[in-house]
HTML snippet that shows the backbone in 3Dmol.js (N, CA, C, O; Angstrom):
<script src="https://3Dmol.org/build/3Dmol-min.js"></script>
<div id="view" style="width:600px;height:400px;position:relative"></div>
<script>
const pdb = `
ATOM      1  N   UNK A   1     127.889  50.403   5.928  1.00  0.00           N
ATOM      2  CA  UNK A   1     128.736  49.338   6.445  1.00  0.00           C
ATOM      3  C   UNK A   1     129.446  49.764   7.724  1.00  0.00           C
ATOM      4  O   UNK A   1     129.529  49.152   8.789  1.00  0.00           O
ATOM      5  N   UNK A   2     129.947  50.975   7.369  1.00  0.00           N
ATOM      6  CA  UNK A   2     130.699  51.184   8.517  1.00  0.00           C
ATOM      7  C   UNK A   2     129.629  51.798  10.109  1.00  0.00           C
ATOM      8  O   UNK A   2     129.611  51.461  11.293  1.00  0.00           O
ATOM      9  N   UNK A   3     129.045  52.588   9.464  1.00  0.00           N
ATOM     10  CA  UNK A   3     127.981  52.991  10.541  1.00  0.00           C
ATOM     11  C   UNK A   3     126.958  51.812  11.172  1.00  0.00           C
ATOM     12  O   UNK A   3     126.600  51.804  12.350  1.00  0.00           O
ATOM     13  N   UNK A   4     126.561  50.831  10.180  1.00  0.00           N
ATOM     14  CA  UNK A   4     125.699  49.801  10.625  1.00  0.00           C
ATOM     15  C   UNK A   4     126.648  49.410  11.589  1.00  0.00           C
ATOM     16  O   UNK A   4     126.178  49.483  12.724  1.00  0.00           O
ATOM     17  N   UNK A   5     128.065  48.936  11.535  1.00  0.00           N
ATOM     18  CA  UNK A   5     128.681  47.972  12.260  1.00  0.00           C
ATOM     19  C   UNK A   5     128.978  46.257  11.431  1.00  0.00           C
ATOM     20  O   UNK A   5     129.141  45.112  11.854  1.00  0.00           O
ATOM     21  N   UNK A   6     128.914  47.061   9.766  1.00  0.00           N
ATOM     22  CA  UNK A   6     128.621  45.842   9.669  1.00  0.00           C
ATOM     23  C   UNK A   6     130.155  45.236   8.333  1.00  0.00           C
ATOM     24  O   UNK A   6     130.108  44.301   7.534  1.00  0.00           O
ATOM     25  N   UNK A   7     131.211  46.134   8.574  1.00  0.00           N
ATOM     26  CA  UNK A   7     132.488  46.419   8.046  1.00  0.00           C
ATOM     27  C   UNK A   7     133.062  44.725   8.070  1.00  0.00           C
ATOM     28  O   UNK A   7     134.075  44.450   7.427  1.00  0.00           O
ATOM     29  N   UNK A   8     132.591  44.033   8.575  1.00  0.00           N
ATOM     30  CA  UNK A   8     133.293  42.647   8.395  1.00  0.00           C
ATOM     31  C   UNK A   8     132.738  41.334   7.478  1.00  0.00           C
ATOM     32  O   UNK A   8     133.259  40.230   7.319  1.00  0.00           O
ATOM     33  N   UNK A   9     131.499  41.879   6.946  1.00  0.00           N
ATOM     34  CA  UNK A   9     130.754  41.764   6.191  1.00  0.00           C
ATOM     35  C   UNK A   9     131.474  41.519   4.092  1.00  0.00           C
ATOM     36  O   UNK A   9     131.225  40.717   3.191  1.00  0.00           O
ATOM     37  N   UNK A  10     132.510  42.909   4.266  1.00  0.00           N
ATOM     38  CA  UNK A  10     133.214  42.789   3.072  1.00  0.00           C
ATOM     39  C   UNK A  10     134.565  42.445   3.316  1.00  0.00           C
ATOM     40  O   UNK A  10     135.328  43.034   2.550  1.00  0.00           O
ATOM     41  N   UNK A  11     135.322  41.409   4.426  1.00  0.00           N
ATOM     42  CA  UNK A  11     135.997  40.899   4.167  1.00  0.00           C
ATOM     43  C   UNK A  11     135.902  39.379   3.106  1.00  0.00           C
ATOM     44  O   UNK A  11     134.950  38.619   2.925  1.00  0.00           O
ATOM     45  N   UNK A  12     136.986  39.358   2.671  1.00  0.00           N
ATOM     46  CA  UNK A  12     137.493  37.796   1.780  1.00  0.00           C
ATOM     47  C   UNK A  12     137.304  37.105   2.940  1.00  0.00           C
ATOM     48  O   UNK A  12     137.496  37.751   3.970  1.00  0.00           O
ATOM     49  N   UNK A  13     136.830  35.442   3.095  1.00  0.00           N
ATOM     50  CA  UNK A  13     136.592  34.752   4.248  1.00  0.00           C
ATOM     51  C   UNK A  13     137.670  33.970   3.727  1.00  0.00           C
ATOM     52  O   UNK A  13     138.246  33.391   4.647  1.00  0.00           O
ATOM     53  N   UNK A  14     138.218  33.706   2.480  1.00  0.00           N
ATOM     54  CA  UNK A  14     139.545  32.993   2.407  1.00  0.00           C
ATOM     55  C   UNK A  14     140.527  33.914   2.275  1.00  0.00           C
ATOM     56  O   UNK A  14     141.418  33.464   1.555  1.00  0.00           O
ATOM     57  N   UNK A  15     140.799  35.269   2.751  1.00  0.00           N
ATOM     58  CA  UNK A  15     142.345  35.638   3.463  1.00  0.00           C
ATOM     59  C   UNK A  15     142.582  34.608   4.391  1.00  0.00           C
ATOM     60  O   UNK A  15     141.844  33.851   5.022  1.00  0.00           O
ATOM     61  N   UNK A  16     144.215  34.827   4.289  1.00  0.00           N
ATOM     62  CA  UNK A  16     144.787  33.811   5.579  1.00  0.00           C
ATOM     63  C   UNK A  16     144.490  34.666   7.216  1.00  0.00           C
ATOM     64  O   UNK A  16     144.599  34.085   8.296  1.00  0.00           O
ATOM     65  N   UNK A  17     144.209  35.737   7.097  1.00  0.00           N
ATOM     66  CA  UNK A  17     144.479  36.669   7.846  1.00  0.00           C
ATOM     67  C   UNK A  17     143.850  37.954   7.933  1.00  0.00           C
ATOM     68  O   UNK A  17     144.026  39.041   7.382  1.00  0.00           O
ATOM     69  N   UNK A  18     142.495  37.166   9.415  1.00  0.00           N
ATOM     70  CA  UNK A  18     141.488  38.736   8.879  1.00  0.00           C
ATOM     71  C   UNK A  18     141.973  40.382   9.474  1.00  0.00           C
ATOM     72  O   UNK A  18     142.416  40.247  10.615  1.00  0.00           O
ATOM     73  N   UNK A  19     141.989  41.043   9.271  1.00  0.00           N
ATOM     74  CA  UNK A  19     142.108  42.482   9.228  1.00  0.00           C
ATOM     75  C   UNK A  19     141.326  43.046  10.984  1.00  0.00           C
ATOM     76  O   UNK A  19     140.307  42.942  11.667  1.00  0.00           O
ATOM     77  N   UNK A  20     142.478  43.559  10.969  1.00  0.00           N
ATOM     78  CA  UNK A  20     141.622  44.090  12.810  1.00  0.00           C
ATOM     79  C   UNK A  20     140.705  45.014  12.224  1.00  0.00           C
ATOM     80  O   UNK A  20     141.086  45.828  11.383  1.00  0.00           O
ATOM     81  N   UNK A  21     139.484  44.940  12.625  1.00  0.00           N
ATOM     82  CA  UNK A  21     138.466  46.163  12.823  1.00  0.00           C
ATOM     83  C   UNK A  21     138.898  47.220  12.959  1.00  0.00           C
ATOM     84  O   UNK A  21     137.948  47.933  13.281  1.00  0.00           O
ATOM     85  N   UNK A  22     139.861  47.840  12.908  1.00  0.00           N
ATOM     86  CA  UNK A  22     140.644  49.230  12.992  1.00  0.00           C
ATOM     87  C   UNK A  22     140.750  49.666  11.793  1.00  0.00           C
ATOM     88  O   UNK A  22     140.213  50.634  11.255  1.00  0.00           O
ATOM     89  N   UNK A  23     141.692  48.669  11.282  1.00  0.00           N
ATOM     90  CA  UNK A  23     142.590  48.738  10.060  1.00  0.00           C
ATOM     91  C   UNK A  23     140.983  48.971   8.911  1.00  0.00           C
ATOM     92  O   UNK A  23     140.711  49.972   8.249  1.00  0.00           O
ATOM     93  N   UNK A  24     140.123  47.589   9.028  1.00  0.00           N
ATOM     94  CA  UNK A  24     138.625  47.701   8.418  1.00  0.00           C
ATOM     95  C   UNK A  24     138.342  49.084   8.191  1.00  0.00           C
ATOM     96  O   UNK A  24     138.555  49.809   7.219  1.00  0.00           O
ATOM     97  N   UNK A  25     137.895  49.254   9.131  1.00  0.00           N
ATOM     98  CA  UNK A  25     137.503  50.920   8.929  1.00  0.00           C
ATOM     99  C   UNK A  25     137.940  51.728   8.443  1.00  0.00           C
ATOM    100  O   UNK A  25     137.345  52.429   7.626  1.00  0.00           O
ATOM    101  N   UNK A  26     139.623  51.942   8.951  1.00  0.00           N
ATOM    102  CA  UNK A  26     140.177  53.115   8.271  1.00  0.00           C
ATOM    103  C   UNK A  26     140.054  52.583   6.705  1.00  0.00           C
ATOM    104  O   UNK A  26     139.304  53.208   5.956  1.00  0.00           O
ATOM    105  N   UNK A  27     140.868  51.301   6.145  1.00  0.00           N
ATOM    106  CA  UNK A  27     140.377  51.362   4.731  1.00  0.00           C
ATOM    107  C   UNK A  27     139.145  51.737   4.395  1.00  0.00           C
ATOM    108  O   UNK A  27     139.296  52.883   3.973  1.00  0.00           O
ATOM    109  N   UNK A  28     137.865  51.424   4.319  1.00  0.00           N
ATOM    110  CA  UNK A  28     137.079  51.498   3.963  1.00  0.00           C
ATOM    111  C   UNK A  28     136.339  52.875   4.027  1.00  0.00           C
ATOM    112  O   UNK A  28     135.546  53.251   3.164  1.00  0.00           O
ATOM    113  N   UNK A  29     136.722  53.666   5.267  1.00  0.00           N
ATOM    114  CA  UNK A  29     136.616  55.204   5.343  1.00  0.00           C
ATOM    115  C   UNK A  29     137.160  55.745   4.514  1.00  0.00           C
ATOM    116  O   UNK A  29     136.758  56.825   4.082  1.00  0.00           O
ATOM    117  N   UNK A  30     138.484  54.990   3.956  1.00  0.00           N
ATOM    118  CA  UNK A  30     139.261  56.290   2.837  1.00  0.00           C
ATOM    119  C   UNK A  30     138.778  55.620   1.271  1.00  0.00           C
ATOM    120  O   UNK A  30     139.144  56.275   0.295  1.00  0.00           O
ATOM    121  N   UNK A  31     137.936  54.282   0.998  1.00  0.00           N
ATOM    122  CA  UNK A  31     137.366  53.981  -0.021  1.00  0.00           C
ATOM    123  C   UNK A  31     136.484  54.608  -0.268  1.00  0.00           C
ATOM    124  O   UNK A  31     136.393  54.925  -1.454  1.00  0.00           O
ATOM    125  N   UNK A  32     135.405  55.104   0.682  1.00  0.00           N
ATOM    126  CA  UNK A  32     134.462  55.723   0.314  1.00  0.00           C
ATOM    127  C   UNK A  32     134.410  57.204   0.325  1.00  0.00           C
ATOM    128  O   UNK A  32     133.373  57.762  -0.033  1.00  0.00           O
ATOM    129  N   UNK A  33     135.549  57.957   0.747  1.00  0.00           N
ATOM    130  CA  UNK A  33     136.258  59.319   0.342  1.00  0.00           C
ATOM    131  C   UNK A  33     136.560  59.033  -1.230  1.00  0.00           C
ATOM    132  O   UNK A  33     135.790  59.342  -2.139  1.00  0.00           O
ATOM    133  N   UNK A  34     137.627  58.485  -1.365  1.00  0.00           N
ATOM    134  CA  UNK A  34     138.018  57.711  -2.935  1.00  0.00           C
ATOM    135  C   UNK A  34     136.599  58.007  -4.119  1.00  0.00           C
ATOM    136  O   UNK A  34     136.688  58.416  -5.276  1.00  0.00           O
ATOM    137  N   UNK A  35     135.677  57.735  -3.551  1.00  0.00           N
ATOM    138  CA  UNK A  35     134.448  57.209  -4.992  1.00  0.00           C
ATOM    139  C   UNK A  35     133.251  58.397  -4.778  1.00  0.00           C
ATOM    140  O   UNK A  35     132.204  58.765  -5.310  1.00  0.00           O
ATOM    141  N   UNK A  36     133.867  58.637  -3.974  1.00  0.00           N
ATOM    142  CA  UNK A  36     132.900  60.432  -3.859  1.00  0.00           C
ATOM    143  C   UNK A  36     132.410  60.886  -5.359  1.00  0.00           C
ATOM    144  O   UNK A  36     133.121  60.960  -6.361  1.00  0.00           O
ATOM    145  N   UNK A  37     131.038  61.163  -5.250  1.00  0.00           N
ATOM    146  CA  UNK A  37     130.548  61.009  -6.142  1.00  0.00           C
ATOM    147  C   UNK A  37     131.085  62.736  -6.848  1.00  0.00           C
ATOM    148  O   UNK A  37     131.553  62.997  -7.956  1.00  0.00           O
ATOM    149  N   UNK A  38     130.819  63.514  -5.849  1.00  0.00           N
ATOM    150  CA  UNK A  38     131.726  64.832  -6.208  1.00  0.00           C
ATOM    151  C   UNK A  38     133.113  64.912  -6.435  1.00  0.00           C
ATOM    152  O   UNK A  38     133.770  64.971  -5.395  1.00  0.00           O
ATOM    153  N   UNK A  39     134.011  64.940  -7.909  1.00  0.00           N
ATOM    154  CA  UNK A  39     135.194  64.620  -8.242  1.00  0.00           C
ATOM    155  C   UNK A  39     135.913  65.392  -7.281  1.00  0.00           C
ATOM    156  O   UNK A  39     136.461  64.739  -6.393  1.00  0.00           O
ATOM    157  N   UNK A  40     136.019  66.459  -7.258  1.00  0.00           N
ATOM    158  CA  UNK A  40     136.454  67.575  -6.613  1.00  0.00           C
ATOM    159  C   UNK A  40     136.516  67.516  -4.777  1.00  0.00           C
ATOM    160  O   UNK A  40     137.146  68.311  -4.080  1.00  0.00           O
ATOM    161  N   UNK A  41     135.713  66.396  -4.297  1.00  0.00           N
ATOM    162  CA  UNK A  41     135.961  65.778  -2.794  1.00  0.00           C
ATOM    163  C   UNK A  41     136.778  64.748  -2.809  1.00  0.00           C
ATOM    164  O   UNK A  41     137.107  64.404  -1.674  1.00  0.00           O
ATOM    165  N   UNK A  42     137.441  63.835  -4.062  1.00  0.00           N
ATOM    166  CA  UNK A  42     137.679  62.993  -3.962  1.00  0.00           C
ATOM    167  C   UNK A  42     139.490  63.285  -3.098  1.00  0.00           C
ATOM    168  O   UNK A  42     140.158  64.092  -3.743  1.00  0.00           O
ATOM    169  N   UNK A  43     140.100  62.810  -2.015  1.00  0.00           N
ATOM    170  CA  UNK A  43     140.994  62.823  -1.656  1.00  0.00           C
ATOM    171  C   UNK A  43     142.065  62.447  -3.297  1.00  0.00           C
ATOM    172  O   UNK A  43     141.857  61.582  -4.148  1.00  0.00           O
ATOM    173  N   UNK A  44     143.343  63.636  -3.211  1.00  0.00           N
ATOM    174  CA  UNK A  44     144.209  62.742  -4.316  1.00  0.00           C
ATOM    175  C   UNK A  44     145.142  61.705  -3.444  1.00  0.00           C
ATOM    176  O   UNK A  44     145.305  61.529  -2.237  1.00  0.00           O
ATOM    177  N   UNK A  45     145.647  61.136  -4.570  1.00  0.00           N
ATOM    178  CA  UNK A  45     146.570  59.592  -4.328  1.00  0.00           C
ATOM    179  C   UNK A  45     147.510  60.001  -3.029  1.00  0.00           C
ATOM    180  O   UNK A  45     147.140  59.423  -2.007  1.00  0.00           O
ATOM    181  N   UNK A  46     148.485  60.752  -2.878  1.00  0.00           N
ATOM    182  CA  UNK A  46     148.852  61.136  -1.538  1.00  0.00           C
ATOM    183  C   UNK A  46     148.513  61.129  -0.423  1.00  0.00           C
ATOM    184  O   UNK A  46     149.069  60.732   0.602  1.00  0.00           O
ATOM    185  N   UNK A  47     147.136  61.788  -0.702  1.00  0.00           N
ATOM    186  CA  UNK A  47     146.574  62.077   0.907  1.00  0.00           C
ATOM    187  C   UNK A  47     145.837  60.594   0.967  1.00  0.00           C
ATOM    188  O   UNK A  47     145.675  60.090   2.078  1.00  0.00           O
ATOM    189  N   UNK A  48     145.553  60.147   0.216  1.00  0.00           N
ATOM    190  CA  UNK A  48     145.190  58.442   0.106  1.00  0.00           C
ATOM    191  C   UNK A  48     146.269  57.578   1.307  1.00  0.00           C
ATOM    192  O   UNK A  48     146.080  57.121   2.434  1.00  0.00           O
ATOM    193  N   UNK A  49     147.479  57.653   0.354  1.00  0.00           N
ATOM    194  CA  UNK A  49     148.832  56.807   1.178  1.00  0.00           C
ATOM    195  C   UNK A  49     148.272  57.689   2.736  1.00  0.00           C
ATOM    196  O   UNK A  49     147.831  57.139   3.745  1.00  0.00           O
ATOM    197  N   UNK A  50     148.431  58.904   2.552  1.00  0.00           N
ATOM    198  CA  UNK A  50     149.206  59.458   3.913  1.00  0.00           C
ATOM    199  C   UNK A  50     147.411  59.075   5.169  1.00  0.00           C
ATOM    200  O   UNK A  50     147.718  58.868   6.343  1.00  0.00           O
ATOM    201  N   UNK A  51     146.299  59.033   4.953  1.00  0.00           N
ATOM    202  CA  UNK A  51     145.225  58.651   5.502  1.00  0.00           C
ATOM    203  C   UNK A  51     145.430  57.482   5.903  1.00  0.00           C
ATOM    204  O   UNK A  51     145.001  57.211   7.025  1.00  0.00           O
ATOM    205  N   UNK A  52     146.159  56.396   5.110  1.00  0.00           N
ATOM    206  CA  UNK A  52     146.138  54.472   5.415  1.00  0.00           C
ATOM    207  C   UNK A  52     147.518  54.631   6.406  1.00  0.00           C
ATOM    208  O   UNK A  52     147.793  53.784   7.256  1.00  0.00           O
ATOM    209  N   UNK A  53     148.214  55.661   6.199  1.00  0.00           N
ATOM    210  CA  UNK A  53     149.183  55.565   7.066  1.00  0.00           C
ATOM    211  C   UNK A  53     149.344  56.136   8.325  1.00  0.00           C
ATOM    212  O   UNK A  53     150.317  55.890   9.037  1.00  0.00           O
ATOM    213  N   UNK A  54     148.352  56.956   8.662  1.00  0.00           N
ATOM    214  CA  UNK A  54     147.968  58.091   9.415  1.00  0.00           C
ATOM    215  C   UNK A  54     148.151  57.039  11.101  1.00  0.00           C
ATOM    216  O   UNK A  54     148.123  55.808  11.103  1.00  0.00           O
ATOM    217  N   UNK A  55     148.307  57.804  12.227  1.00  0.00           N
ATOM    218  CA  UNK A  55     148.356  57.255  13.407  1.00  0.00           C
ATOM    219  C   UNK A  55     146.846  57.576  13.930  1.00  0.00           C
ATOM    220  O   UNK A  55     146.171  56.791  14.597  1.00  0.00           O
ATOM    221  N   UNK A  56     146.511  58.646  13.580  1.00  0.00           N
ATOM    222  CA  UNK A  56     144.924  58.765  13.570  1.00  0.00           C
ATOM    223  C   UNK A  56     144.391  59.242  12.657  1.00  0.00           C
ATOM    224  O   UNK A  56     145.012  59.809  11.758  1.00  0.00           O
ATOM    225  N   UNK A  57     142.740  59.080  12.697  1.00  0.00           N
ATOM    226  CA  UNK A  57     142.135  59.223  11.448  1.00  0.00           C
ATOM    227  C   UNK A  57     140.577  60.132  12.146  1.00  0.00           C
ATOM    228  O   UNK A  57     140.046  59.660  13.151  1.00  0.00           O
ATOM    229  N   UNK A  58     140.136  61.103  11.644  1.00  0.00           N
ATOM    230  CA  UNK A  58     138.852  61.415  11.720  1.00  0.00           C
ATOM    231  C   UNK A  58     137.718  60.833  11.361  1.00  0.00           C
ATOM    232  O   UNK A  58     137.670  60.756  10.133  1.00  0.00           O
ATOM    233  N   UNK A  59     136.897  60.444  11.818  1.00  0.00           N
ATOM    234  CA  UNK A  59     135.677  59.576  11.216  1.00  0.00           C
ATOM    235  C   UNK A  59     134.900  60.758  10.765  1.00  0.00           C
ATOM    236  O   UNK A  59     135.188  61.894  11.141  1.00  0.00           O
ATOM    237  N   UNK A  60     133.760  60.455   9.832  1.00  0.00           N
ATOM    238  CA  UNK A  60     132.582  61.512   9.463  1.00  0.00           C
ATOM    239  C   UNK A  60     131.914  62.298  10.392  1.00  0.00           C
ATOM    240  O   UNK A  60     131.670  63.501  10.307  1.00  0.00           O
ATOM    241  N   UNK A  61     131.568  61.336  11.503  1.00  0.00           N
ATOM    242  CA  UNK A  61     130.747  62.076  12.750  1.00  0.00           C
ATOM    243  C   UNK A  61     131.741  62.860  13.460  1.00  0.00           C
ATOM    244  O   UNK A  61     131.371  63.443  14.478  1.00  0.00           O
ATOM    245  N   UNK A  62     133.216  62.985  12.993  1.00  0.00           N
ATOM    246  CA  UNK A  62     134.232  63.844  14.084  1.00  0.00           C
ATOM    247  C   UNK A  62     134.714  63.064  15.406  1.00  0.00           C
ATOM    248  O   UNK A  62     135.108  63.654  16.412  1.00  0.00           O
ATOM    249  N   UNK A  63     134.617  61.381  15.253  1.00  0.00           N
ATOM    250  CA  UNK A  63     134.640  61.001  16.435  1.00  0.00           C
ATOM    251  C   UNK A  63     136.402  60.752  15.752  1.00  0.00           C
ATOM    252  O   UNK A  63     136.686  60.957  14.572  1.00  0.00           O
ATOM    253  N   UNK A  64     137.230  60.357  16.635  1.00  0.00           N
ATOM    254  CA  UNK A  64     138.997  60.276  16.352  1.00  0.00           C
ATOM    255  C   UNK A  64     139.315  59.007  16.712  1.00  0.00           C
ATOM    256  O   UNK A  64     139.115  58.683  17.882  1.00  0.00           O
ATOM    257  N   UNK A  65     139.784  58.196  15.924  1.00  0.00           N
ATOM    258  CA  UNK A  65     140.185  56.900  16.272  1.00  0.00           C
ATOM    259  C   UNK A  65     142.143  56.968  16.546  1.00  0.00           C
ATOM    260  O   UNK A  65     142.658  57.402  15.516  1.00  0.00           O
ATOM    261  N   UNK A  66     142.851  56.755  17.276  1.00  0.00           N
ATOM    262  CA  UNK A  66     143.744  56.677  17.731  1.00  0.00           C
ATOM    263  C   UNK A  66     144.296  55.272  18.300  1.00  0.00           C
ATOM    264  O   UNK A  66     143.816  54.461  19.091  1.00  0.00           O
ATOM    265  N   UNK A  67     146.094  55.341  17.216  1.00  0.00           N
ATOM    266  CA  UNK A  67     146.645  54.054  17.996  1.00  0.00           C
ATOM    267  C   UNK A  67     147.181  53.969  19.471  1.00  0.00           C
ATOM    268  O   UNK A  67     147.326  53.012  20.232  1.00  0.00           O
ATOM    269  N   UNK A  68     147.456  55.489  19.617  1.00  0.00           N
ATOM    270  CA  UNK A  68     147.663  55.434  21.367  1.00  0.00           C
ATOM    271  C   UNK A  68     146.963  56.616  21.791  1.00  0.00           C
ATOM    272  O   UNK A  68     147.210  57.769  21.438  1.00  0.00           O
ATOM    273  N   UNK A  69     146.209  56.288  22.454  1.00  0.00           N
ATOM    274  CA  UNK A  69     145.148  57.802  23.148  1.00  0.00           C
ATOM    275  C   UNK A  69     145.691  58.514  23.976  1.00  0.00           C
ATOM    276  O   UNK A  69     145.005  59.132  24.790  1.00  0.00           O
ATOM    277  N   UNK A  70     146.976  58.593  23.967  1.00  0.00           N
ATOM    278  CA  UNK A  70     147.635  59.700  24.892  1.00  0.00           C
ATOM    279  C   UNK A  70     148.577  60.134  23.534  1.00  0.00           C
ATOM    280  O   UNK A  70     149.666  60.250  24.095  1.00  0.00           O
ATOM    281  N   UNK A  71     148.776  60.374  22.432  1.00  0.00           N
ATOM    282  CA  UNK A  71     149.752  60.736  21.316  1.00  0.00           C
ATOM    283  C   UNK A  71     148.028  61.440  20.558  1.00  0.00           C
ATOM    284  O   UNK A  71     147.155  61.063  19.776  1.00  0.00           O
ATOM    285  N   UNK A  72     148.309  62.494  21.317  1.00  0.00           N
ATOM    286  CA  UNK A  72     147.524  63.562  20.591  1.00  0.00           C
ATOM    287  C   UNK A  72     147.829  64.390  19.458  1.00  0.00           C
ATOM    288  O   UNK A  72     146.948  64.829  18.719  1.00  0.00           O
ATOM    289  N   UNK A  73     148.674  64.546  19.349  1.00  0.00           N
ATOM    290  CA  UNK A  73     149.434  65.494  18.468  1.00  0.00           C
ATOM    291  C   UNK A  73     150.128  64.973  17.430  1.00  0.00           C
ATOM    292  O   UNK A  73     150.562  65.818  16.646  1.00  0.00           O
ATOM    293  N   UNK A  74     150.421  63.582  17.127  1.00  0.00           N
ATOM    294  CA  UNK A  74     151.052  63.233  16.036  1.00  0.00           C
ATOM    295  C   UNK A  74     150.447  63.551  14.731  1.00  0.00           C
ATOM    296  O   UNK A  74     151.279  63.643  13.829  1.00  0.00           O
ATOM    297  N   UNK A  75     149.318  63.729  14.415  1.00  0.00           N
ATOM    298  CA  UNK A  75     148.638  63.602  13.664  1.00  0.00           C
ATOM    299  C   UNK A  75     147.815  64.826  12.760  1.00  0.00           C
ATOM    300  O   UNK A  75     147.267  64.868  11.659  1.00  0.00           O
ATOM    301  N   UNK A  76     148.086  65.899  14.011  1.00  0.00           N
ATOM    302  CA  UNK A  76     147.297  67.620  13.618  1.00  0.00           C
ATOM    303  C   UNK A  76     147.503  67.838  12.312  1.00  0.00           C
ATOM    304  O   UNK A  76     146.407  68.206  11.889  1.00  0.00           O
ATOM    305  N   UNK A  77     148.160  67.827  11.556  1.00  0.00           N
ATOM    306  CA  UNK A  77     148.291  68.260   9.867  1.00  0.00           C
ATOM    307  C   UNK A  77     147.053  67.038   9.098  1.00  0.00           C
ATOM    308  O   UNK A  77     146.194  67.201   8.233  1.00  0.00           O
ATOM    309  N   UNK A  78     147.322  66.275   9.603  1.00  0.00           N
ATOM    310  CA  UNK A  78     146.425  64.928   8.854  1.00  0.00           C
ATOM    311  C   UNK A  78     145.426  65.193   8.998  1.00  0.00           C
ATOM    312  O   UNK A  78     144.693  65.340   8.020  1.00  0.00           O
ATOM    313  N   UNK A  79     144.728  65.459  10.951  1.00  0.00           N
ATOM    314  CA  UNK A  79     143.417  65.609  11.364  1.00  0.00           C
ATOM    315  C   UNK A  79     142.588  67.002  10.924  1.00  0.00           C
ATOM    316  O   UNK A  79     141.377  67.217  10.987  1.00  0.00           O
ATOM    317  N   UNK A  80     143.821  67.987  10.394  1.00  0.00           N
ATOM    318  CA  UNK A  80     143.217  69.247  10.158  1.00  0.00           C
ATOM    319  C   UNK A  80     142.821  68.985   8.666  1.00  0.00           C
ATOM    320  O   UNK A  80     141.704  69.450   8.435  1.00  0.00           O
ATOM    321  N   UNK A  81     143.337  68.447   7.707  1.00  0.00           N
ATOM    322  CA  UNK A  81     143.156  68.146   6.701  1.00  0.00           C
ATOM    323  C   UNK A  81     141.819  67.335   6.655  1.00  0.00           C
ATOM    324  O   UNK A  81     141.009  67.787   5.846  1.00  0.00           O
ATOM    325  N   UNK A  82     141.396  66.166   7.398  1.00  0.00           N
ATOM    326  CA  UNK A  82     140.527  65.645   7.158  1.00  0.00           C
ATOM    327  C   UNK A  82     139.406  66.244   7.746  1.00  0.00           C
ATOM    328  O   UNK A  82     138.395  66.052   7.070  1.00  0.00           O
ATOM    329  N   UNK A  83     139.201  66.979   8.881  1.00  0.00           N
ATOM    330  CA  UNK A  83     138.232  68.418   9.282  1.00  0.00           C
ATOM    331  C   UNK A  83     137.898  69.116   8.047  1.00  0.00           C
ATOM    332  O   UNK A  83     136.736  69.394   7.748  1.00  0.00           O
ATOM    333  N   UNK A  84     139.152  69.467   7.157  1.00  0.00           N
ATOM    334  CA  UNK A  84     138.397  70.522   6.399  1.00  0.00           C
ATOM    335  C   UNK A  84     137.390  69.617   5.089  1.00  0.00           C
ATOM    336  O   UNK A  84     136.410  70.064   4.492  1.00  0.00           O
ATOM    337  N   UNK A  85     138.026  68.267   4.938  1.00  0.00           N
ATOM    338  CA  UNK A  85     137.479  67.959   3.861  1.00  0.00           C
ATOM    339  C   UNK A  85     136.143  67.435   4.404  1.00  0.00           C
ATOM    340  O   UNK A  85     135.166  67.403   3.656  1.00  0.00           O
ATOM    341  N   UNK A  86     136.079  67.105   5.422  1.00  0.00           N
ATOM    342  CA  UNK A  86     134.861  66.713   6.201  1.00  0.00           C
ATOM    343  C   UNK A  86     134.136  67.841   6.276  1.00  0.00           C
ATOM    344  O   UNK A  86     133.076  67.398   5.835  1.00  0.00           O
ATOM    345  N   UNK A  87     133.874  69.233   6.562  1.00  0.00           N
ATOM    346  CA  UNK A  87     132.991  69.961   6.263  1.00  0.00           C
ATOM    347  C   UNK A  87     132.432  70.713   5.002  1.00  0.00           C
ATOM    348  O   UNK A  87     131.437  71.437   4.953  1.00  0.00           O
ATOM    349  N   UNK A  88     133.437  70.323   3.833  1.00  0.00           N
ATOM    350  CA  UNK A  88     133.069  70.582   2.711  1.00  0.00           C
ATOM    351  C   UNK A  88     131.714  69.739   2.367  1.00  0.00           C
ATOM    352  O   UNK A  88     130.992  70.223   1.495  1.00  0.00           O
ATOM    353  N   UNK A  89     131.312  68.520   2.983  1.00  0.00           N
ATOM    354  CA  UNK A  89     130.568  67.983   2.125  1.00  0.00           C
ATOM    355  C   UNK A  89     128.851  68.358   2.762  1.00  0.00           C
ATOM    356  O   UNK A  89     127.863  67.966   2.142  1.00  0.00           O
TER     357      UNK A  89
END
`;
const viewer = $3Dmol.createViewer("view");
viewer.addModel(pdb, "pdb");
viewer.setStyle({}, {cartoon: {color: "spectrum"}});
viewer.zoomTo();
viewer.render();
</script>
């Protein structure tokens, strides 16, 4: 979904209010961390909140999605965290 491009696909068409393609992704990036079929990859409930809340987020391929592309640094504990769990798999 997310790699096809095709993340808008599993929205509700009766929300009042569709979801920016940002927001899409990051949920759905940390759903499919969530259901990891390896228990032991599965992010716990914390790093859950703290990923949906994150100012940036690592994608799988290592590419960095950012709410302001000059605020590099807000995020290093989060992004290092999701590096490491990203090469575990």
């Amino acid at each position: 979904m997310v790699g096809n491009r095709k993340s808008e696909e599993v929205v509700d068409p009766k929300l009042p209010e569709t979801p920016s393609s940002k927001a899409l992704k990051r949920a759905l990036v940390v759903a499919l961390k969530c259901v990891d079929p390896n228990a032991t990859k599965s992010p716990k409930m914390g790093h859950v909140i703290h990923m949906l809340e994150a100012d940036d987020m690592l994608f799988h391929d290592g590419r960095r999605i950012t709410r302001e592309s000059s605020d590099s640094h807000s995020g290093d504990q989060h992004s290092n965290w999701n590096a490491s769990k990203l090469g575990q798999r």
